[in-house]
N, C-alpha and C positions, 0 to 999 in steps of 0.2 A: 320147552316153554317154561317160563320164570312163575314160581309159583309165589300168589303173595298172599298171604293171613294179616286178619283187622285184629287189633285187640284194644279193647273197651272197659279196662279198669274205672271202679268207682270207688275213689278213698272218702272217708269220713271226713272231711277236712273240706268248707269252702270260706273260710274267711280270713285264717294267715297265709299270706300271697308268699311267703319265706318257705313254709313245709309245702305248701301247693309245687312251687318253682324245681324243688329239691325234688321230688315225688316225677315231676313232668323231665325233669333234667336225666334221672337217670338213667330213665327209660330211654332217653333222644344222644343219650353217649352211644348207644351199642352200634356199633359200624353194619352198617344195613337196614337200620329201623329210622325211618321218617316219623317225626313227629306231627301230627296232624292236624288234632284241635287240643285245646283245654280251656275248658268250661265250665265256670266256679260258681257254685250257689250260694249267695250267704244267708239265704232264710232256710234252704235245705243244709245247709254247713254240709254240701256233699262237691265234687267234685270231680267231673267225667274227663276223662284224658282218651283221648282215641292217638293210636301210634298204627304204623302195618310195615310190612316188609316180607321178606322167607323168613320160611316157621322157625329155622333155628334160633335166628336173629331176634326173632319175637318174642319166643320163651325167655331166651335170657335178659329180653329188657323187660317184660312184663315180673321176673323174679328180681332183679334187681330192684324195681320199684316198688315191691310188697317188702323187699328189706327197706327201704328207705322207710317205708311208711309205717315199720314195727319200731323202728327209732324214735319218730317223730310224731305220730298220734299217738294220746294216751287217749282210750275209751273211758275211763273209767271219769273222764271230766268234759266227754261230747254231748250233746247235744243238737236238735236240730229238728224238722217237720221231716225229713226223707226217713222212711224205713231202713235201719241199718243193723249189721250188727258185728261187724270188724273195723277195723282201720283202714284195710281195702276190703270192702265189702263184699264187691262181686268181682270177677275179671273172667268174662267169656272171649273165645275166640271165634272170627267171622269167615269163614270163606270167601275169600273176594276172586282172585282169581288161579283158576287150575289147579284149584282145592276141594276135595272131596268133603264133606260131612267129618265121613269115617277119621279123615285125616285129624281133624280140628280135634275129637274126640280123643284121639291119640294125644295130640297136645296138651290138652287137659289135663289128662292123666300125667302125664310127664311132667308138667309144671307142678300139681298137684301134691304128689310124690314128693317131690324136691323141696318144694315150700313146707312140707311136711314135718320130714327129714331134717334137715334142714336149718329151718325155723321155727321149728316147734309148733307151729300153730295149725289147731284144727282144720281138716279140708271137708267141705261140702261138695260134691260134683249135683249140679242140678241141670233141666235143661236136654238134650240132645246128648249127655256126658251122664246122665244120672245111674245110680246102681241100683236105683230104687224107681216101681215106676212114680208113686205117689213125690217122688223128691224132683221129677220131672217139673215144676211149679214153683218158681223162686219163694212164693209167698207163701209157699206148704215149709219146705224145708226151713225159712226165714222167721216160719212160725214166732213169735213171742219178743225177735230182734233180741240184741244185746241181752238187755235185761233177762230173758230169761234161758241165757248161756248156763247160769250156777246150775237148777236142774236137771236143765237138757246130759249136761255132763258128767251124772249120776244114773241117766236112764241109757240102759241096753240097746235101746231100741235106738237112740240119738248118738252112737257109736260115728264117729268120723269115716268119711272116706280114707282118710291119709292123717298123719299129727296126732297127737295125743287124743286121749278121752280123757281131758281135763280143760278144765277152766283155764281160760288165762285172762285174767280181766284187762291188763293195758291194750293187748292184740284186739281181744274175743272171737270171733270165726272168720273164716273166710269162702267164699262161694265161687266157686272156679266152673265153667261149663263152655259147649258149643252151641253155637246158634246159627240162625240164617241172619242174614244184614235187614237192619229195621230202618228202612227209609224213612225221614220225618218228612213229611208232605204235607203243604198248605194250595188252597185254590181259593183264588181272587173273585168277589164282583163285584158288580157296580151298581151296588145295595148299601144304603146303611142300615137298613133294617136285619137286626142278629137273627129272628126268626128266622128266616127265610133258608141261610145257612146253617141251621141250627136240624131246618126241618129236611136239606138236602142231609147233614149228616147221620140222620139216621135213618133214611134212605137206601145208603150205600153201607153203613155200617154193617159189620156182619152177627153181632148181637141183633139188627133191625132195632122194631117199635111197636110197639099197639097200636092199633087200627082207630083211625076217628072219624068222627063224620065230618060234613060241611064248616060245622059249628067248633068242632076241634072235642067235639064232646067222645071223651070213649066209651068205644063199642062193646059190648059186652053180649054175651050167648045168653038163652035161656034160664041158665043156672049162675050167670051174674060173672061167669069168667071171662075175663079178656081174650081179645085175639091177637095171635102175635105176628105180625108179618116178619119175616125174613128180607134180612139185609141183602143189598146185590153182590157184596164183593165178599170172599172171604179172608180170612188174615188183614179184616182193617178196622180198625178202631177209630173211629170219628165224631168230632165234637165242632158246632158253629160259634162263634163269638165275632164282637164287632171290636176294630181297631182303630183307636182314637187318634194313633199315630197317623194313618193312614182315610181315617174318615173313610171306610168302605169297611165291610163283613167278608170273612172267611171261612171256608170250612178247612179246620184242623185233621190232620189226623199223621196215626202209623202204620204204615204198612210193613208186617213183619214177614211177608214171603212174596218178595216180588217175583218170585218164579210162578206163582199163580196168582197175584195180582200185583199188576206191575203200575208205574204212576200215569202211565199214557191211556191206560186203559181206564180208571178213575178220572182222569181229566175228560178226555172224551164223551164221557156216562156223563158228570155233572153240566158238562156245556149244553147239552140236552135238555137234561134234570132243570136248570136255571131257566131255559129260554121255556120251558112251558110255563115256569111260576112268573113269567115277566120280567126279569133280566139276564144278566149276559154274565160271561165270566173273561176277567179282563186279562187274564194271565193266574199262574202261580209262582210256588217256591219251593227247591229243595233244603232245608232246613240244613245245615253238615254237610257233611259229602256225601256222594253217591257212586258206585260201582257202576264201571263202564257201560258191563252188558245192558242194564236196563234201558240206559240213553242210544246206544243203538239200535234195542229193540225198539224205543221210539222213534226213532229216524226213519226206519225203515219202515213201522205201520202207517205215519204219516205221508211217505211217497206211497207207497199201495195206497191210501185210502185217495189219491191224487192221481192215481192211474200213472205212475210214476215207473220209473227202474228204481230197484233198491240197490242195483250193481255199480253203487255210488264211495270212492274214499272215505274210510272212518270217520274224519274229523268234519266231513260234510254231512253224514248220518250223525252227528252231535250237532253241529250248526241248524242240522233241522227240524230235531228236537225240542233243541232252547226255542229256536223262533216259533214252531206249531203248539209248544206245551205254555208261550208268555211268561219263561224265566228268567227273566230281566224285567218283567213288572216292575219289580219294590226295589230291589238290587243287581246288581252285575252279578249273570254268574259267569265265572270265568273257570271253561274246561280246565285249565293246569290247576286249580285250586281245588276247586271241587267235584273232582273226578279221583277217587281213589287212584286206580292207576296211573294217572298225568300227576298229580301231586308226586309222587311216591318216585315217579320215575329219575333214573339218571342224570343231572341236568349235566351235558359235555358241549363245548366249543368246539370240537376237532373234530365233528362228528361229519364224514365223507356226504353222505348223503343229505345233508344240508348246504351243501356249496354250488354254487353255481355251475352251470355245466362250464365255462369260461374256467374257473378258479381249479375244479377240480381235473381239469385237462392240463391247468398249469402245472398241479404239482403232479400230478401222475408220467410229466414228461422231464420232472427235475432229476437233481441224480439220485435221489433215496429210494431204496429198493421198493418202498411200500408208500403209499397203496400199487398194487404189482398187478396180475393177469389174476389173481384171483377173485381180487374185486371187479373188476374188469367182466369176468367173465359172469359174474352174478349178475351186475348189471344189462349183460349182454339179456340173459334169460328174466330179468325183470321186463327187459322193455316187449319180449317177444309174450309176456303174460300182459301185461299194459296193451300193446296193440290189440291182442284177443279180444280184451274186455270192449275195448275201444269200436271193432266191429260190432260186437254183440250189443251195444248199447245204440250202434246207429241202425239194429234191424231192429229192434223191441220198440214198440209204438208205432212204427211204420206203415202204412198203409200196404196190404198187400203179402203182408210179412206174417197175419194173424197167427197162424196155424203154429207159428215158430217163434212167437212173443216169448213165450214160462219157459222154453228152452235157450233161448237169449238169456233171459235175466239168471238163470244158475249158472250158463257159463261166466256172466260179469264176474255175479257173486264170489263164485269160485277163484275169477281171474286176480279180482281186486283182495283177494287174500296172499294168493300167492306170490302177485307183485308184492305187496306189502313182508313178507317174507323173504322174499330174495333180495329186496331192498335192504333190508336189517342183515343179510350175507353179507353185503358189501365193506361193511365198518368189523366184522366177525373177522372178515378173512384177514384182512390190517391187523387187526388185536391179536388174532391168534399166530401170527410174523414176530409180532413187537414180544407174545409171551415165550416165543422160541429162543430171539435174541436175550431176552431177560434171563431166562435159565441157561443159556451159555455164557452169563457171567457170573454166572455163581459160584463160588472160590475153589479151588482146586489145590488145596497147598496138603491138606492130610488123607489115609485111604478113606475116611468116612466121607470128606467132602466131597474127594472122589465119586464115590459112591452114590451120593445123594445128588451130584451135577450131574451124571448119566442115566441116574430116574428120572432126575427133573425134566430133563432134554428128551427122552424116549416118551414121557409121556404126553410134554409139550406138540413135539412132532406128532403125534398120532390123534388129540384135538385138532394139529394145525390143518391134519389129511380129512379129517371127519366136516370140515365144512367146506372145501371144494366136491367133495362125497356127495355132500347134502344139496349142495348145489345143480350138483350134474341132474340127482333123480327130481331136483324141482321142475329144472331146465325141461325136463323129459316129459313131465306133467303137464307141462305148456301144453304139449301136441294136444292132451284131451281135449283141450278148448280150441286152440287152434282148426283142428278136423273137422268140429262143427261147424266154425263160422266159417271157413273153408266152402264147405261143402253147403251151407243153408242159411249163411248170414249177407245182407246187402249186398249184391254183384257191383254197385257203385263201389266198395271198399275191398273188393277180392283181394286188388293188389297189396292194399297192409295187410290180409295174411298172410301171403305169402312172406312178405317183408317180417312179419312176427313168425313164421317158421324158419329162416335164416337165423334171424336172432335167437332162437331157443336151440336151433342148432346150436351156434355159437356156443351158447351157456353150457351145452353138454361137452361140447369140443375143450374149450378152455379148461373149465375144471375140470376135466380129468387131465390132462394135460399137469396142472396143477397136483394131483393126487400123486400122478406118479412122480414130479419130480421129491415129494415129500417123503414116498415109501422108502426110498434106500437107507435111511438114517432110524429105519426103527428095528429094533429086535425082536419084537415080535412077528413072526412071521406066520401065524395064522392069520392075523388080524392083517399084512401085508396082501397075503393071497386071497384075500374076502374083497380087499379094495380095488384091487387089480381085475378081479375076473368082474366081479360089479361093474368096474369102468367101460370093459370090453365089452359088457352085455350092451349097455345103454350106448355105447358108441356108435353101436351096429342098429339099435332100435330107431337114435335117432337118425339116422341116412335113409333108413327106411321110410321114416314117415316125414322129413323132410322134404323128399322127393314124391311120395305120395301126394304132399299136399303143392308143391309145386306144379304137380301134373295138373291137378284140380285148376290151381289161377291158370296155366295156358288153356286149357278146356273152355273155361267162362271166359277170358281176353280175349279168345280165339272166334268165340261166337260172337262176340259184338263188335268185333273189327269189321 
């Protein structure tokens, strides 16, 4: 799985659009790094750049634009209302997807070092990255800003992480750390009155509020001290104001760990919150972008909270999201934008699995080798996960079927990843043809080139085996969903599984098929006889359960005839 890191540089700079551009540019040269936003303050003269991609790709555009911005900002002539005290001030990295903490943390370090090293200039790690706990606190370590760089780097105790323990005054520091993603999140209603939203945001805030009465008068104990109620959420910071833009109130806020409070669950809480004080909330907004997982963690609490299956396609778990959370109130949100992941992603034309079944049965019967049986047979095993699901979502809700509803809906869930997996095989198996062909052209005129075109090509070939490989054991995986709804899902639909146990046969059949025509061309021969006996194992597994589940639909056919 593709791993992909946010990074969230903030240089000194928001009111020459010349250094802003150069800064945001450098970053968006490094081949792999999507630039994402840039968002320029000129009463803060600060400037937020969000870019993401793989972490290697990240590091080196997040170092190349700390070089750009030790060029081009001088400190010693900034100014501005944001807390700063380098040129790029801070630059954390986010986890976004199939990224550990631990990982980011490494990044840090790595970048850290290197800007260090380097560039001479002092490193802070703060945050999730800190060496220190009290440095864990941007505004501990940020202590005095700029200005008071000259002592700090005289005191032992303000020793850098990385760079000198000196002063540079054009630079001054720089703050590098890991973080979790802070979603900006706003919620709409249809109020003008800012109280109102002023008085849900500390509410749900997780600093809370002092207790008041009727009168709004506070409460106070015997000995004259406040009481303090506790907020509902934690990891959220919240504030109401009224939008003139907009003629209606909002409650503001950030949520800095949507792992334990996420924005569907805030939305929820306030719609509640609203309709007791006398209105309603008309929608919200994601401020930037937002990481996938959360928007499907919304999809899917809104079908549950609907008595729904959640063993529904991605992009339908995002469509139901936006429409139960009202993010298209104020503006369009449009998934490929602001979705980290959809943003970020590959944008290709050629892409198999976007073609018509027409188109793609054209060219798979023209005369170019590829797309060949290996995509073929992904697809085979996609559709027999696809039918699965397809069973399982016509027993869940059924009358009749209670007992076997939450076992329905995990095989969907399950099936709807899988398909979505074997789907993305099918464009793999093409690419990894096209990179086989590529490294058998690579020139052969000296013994080095030699040499490096029969690395190329041994190791080509041995990616190209490893996903009909992958293929076979997905294909195989079908059966787990397949035997249940087999055996326990709507006897109206028995016959599509059987129909999806042919097909994930297939997918096992194919690809291996595939596998071994690819093993003779490699050299290694551990890694040959790993793929081989693997194929043979599952060859025989699926016949086995093939026919098992075949037996099962004559069984049920057989009783209802």
């Amino acid at each position: 799985m593709k791993k992909i890191v946010e990074c969230v540089p903030n240089i000194s700079e928001g009111r020459d659009q010349a250094v802003i551009d150069a800064c945001a540019n450098a970053a968006a040269a490094v081949e792999g790094v999507t630039l994402l936003d840039v968002d320029p303050g000129a009463d803060t003269n600060r400037t937020v750049i969000t870019f993401a991609g793989e972490p290697d790709a990240v590091v080196e555009a997040a170092f190349r634009l700390i070089e750009v911005s030790t060029q081009l900002i001088d400190m010693t002539r900034q100014t501005g209302a944001h807390p700063r005290a380098g040129a790029t001030d801070v630059c954390p990295f986010v986890p976004v997807a199939n990224m550990t903490m631990d990982e980011c943390v490494e990044l840090a370090k790595q970048l850290g070092e290197r800007v260090g090293k380097e560039l001479d200039v002092p490193v802070y790690l703060y945050e999730f990255a800190a060496s220190k706990e009290e440095w864990r606190n941007l505004a501990v370590v940020r202590k005095g800003e700029y200005e008071a760089l000259p002592q700090k780097m005289k005191d032992p105790e303000w020793k850098p992480d990385f760079g000198p323990h000196e002063f540079r005054p054009k630079f001054g520091a720089i703050h590098i750390s890991a973080r979790k993603f802070l979603s900006a999140y706003n919620i709409n209603l249809n109020t003008r009155h800012a109280r109102i939203a002023k008085d849900i945001a500390l509410i749900i805030r997780e600093k809370g509020h002092v207790k008041r009465d009727d009168k709004r008068e506070i409460i106070r104990d015997e000995n004259g001290k406040t009481t303090k109620i506790p907020g509902l959420f934690q990891h959220c910071k919240a504030a109401g104001w009224y939008l003139e833009e907009w003629k209606q109130a909002q409650v503001t806020m950030n949520l800095t760990d949507s792992d334990i409070t996420a924005p569907h669950q805030v939305f929820d809480k306030v719609c509640d919150i609203a309709g007791e004080m006398g209105c309603r909330v008309t929608g919200s907004e994601i401020v930037g972008l937002i990481p996938l997982k959360p928007m499907l963690d919304a999809g899917r609490f809104f079908l549950a909270k609907q008595g729904r299956s959640t063993a529904v396609e991605e992009r339908e778990l995002v469509r139901v999201a936006i429409e139960s959370m009202g993010l298209n109130d104020m503006t369009e949100f449009d998934p490929d934008k602001k979705i980290v992941e959809y943003a970020i992603a590959e944008k290709r034309s050629d892409r198999l699995v976007d073609m018509t079944i027409t188109r793609f049965n054209n060219v798979l019967a023209s005369e170019s080798p590829a797309p060949g049986g290996g995509s073929v047979a992904a697809l085979a095993g996609s559709l027999g996960a696809s039918l699965a699901t397809m069973v399982s979502n016509l027993t869940h809700g059924k009358i009749g079927y209670e007992e076997v509803w939450a076992e329905m809906e995990e095989v969907g869930v399950k099936g709807q990843s899988l398909k979505d997996r074997l789907l993305k095989a099918i464009d793999d198996d093409t690419d990894s043809f096209n990179a086989v062909m590529a490294a058998m052209r690579l020139p052969k005129k000296t013994d080095e080139e030699i040499e490096a075109r029969d690395l190329a090509i041994d190791e080509a070939n041995k990616a190209a085996t490893l996903i009909p490989y992958t293929v076979c054991e997905m294909s195989l995986e079908c059966f787990d969903l397949i035997d249940v709804v087999a055996a326990k899902g709507n006897v109206n639909s028995v016959s599509d599984g059987g129909v999806a146990a042919l097909c994930a046969h297939a997918g096992v059949y194919g690809a291996a098929l595939n596998v071994r025509i690819n093993v003779p061309g490699i050299q290694d021969k551990v890694f040959v006889k790993k793929m081989l006996d693997g194929i043979d194992s599952m060859m025989k597994q699926a016949d086995e359960r093939r026919d098992a589940v075949l037996a099962q639909v004559d069984k049920v056919l057989a009783a209802s005839e």
